[in-house]
The first five atom37 places (N, CA, C, CB, O) and aatype in JSON, in Angstrom:
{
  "aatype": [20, 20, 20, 20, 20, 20, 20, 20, 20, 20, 20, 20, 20, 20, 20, 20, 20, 20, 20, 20, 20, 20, 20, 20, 20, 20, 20, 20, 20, 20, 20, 20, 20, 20, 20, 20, 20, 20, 20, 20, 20, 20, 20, 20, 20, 20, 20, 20, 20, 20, 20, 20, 20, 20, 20, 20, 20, 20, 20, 20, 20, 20, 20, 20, 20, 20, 20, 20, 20],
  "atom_mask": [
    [1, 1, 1, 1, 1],
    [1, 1, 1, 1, 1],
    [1, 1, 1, 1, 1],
    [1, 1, 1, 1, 1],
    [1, 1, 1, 1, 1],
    [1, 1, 1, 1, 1],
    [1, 1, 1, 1, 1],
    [1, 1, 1, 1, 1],
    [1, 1, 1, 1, 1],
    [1, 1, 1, 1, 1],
    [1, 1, 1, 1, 1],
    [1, 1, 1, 1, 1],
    [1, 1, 1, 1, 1],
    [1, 1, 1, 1, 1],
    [1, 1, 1, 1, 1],
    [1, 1, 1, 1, 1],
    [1, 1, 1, 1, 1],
    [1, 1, 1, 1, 1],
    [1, 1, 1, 1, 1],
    [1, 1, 1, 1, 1],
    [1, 1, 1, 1, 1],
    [1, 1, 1, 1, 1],
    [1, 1, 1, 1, 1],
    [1, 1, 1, 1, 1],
    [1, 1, 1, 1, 1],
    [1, 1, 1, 1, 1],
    [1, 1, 1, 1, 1],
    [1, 1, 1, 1, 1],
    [1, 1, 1, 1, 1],
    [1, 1, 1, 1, 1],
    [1, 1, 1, 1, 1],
    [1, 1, 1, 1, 1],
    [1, 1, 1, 1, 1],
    [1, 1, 1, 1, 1],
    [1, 1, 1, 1, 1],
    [1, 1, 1, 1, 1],
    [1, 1, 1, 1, 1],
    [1, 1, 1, 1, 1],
    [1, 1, 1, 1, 1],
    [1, 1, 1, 1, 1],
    [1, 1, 1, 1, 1],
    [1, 1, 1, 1, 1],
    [1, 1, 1, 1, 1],
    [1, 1, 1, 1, 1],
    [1, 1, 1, 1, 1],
    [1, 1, 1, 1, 1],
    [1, 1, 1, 1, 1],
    [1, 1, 1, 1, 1],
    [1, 1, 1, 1, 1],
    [1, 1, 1, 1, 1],
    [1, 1, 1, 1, 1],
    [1, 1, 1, 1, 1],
    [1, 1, 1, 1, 1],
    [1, 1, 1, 1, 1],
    [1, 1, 1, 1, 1],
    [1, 1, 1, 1, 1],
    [1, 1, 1, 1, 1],
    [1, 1, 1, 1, 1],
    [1, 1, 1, 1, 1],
    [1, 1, 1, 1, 1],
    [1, 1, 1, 1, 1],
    [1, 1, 1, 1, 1],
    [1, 1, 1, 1, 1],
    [1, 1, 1, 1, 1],
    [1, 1, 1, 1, 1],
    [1, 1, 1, 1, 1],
    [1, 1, 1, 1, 1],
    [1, 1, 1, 1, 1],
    [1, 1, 1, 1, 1]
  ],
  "atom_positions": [
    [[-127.06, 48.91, 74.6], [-127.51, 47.81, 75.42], [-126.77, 46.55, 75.03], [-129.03, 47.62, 75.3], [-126.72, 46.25, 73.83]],
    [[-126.1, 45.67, 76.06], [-125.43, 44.7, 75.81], [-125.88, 43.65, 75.8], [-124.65, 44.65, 76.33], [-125.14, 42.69, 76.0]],
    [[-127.47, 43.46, 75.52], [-128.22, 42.45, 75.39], [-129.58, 42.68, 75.23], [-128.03, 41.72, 76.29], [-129.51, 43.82, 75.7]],
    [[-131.17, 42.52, 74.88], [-132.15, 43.0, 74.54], [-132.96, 43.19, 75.74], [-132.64, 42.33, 73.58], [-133.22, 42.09, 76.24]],
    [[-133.3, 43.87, 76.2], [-134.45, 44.01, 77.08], [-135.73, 44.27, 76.29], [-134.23, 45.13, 78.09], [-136.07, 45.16, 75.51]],
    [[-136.45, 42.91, 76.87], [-137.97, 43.73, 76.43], [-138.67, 44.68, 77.08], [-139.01, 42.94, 76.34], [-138.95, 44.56, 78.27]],
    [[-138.89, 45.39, 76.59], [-139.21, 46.92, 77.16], [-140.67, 47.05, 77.55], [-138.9, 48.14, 76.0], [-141.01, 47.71, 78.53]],
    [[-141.39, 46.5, 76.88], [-142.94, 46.39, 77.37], [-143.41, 45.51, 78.13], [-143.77, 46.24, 76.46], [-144.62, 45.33, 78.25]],
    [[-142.36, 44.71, 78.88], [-142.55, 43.45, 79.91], [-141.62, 44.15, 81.22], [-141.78, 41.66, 79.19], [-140.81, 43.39, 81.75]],
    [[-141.7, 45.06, 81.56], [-140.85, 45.48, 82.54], [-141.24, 45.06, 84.24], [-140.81, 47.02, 82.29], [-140.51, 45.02, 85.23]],
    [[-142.11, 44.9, 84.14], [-143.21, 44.36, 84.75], [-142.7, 43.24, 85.42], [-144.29, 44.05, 83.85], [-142.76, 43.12, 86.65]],
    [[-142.21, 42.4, 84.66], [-141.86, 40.76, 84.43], [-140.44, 40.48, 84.35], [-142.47, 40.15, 83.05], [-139.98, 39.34, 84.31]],
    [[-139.7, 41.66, 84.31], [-137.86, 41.39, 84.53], [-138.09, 40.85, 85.75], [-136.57, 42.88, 84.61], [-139.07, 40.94, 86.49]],
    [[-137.01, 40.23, 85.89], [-136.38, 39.68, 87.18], [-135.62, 40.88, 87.49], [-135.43, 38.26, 87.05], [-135.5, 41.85, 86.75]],
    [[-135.1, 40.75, 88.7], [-134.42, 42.16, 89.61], [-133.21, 41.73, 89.31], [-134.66, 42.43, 91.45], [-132.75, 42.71, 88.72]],
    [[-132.45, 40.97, 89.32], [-131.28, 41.57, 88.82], [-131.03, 41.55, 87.41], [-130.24, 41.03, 89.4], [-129.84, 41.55, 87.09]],
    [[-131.93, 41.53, 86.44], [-132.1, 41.59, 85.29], [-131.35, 43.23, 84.98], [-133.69, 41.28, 85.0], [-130.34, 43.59, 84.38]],
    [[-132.33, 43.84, 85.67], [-132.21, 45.37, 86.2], [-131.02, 46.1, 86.35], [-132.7, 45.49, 87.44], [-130.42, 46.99, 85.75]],
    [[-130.85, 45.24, 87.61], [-129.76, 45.76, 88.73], [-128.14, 45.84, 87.97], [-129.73, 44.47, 90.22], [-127.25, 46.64, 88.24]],
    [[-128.14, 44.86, 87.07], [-126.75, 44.9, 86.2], [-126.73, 45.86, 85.16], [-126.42, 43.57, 85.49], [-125.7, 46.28, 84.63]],
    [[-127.95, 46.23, 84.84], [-127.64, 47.42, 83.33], [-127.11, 48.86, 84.37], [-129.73, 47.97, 82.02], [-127.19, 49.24, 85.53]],
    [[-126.56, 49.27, 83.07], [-126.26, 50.99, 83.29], [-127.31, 51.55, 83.44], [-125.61, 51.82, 82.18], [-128.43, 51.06, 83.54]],
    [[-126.91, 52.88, 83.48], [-127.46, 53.95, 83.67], [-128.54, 54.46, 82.6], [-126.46, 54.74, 83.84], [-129.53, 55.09, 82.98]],
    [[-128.31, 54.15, 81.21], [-128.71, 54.36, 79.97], [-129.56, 54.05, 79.56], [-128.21, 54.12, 79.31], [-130.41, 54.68, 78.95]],
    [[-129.47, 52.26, 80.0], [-130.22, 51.35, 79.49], [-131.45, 51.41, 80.85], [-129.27, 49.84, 79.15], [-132.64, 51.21, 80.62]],
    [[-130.94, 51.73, 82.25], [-132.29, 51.7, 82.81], [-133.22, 53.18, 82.68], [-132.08, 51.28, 84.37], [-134.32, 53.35, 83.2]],
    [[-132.64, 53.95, 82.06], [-133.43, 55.05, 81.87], [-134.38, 54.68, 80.47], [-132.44, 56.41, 81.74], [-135.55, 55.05, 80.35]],
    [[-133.77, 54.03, 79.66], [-134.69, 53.6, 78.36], [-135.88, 52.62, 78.66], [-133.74, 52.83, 77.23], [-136.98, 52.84, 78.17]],
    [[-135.71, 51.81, 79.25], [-136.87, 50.69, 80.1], [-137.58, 51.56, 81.26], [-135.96, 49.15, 81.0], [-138.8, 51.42, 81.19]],
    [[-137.3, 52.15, 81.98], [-138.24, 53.29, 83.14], [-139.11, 53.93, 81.86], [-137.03, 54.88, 84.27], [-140.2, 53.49, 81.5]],
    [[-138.65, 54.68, 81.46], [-138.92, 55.34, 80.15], [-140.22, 54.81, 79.55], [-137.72, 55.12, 79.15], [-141.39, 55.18, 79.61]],
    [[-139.48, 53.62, 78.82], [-140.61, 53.44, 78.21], [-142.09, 52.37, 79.17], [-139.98, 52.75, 76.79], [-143.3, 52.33, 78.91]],
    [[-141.41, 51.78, 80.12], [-142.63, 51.6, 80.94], [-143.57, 52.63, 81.07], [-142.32, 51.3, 82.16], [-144.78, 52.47, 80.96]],
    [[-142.84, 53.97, 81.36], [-144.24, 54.92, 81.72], [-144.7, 55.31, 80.77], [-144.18, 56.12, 82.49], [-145.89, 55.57, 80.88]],
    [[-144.07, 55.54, 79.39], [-144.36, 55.88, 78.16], [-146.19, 54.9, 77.59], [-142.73, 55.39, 77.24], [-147.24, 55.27, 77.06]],
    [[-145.5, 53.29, 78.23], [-146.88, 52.53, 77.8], [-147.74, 52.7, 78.65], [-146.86, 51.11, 77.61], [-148.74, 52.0, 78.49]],
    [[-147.76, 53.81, 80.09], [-148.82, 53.83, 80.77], [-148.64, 53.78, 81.99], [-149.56, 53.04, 80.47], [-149.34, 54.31, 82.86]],
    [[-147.23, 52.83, 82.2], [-147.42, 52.51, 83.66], [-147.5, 53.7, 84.36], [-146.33, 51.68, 84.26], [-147.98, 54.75, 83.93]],
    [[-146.81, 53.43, 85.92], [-146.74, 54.32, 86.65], [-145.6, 54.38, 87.38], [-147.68, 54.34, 87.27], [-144.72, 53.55, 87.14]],
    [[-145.44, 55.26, 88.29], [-143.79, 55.3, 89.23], [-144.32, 54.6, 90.66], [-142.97, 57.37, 89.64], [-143.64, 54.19, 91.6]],
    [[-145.63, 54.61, 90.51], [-146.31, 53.69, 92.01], [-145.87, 52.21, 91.89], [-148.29, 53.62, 92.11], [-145.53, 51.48, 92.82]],
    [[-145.95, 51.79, 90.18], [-145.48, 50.25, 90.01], [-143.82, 50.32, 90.32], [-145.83, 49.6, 88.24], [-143.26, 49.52, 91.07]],
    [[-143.25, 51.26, 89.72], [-142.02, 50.79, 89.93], [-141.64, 50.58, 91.16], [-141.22, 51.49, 89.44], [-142.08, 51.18, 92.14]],
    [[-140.48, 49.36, 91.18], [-139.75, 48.8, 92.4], [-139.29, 49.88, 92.91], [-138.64, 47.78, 92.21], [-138.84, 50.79, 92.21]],
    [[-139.35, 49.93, 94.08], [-138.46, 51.02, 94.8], [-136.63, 50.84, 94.74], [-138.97, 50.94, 96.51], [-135.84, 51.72, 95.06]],
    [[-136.28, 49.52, 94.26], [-134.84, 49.22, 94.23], [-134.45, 49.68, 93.09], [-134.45, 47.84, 94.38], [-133.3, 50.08, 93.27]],
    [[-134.75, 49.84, 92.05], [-134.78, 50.35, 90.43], [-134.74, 51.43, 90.84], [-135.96, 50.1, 89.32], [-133.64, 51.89, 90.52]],
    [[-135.5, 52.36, 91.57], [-135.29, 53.79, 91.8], [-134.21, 54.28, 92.85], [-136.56, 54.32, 92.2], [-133.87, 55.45, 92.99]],
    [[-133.77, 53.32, 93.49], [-132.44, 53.17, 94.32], [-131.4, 52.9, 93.57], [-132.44, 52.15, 95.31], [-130.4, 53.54, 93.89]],
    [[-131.26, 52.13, 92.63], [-130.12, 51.73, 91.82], [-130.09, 52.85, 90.59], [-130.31, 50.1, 91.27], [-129.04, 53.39, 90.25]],
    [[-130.96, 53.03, 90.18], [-131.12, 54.53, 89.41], [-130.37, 55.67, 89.66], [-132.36, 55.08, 89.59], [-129.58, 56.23, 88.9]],
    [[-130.91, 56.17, 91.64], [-130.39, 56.93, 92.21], [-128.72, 56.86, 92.23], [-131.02, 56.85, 93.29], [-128.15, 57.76, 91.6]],
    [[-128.06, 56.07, 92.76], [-127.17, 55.38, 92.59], [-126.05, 55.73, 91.57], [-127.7, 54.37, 92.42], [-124.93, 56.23, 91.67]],
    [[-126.83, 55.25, 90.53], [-126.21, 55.32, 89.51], [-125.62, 57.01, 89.04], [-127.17, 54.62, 88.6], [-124.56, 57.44, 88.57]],
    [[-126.81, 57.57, 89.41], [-126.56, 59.21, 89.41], [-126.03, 60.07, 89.89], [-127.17, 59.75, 89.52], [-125.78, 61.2, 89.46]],
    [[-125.72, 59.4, 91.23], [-125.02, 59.62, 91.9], [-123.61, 59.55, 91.94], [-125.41, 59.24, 92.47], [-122.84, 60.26, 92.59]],
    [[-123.29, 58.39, 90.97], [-121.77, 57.67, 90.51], [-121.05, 58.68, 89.44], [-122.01, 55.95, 89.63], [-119.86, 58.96, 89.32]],
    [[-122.45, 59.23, 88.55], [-122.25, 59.76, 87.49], [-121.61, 61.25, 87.87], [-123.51, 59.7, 86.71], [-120.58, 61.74, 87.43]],
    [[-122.53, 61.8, 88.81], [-122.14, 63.18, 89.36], [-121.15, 63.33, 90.22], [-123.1, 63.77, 89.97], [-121.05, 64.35, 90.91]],
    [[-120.3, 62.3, 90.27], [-119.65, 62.34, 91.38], [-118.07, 63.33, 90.41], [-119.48, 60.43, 92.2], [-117.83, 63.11, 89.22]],
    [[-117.46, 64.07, 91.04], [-116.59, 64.49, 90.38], [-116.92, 65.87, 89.76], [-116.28, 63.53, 89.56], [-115.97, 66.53, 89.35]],
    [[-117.69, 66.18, 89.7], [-118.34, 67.49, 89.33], [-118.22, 68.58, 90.32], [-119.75, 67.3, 89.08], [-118.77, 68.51, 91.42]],
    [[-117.43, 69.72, 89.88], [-117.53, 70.89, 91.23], [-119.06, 71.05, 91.72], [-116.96, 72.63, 90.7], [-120.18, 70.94, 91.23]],
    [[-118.61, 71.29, 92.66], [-120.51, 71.96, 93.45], [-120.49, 73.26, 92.48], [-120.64, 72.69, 95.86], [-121.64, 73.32, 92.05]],
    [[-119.79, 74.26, 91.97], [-119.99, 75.2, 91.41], [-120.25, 75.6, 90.04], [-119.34, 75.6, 91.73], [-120.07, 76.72, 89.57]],
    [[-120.76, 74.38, 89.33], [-121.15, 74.35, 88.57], [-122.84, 73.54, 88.16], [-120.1, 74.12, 88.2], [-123.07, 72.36, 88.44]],
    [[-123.51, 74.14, 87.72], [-125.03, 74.01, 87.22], [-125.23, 73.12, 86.18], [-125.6, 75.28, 86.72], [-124.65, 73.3, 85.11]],
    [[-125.89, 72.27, 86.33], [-126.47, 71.21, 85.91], [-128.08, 71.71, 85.03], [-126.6, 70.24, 87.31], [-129.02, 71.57, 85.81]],
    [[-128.49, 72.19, 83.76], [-129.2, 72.43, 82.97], [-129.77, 70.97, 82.84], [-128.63, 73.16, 81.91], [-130.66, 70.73, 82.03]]
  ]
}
């Protein structure tokens, strides 16, 4: 992470707080939001778009013929 996110205020980021981290770092903050309880009903639907996104960026380049474990 190239700067601290507080992780138990996720709640309270600003959106593009968000929107600029990787892939890594928003899986560690999703993470631990639900870890303290939250839920995926709280999360922004754009976080789960930019998430998507992101996974999408990641998989890109990968034969279709190969399996993903």
């Amino acid at each position: 992470m190239s700067n601290q996110l507080d992780l138990k205020n996720y709640s309270e980021m600003e959106e593009n707080d968000l929107m600029k981290e990787d892939l890594a770092t928003i899986i560690i903050v999703l993470g631990s939001f639900l870890y303290a309880g939250g839920s995926l009903e709280e999360v922004d639907h754009f976080v789960l778009d930019r998430m998507a996104e992101l996974i999408d960026n990641r998989l890109d380049g990968i034969p279709e013929d190969v399996s993903i474990h």
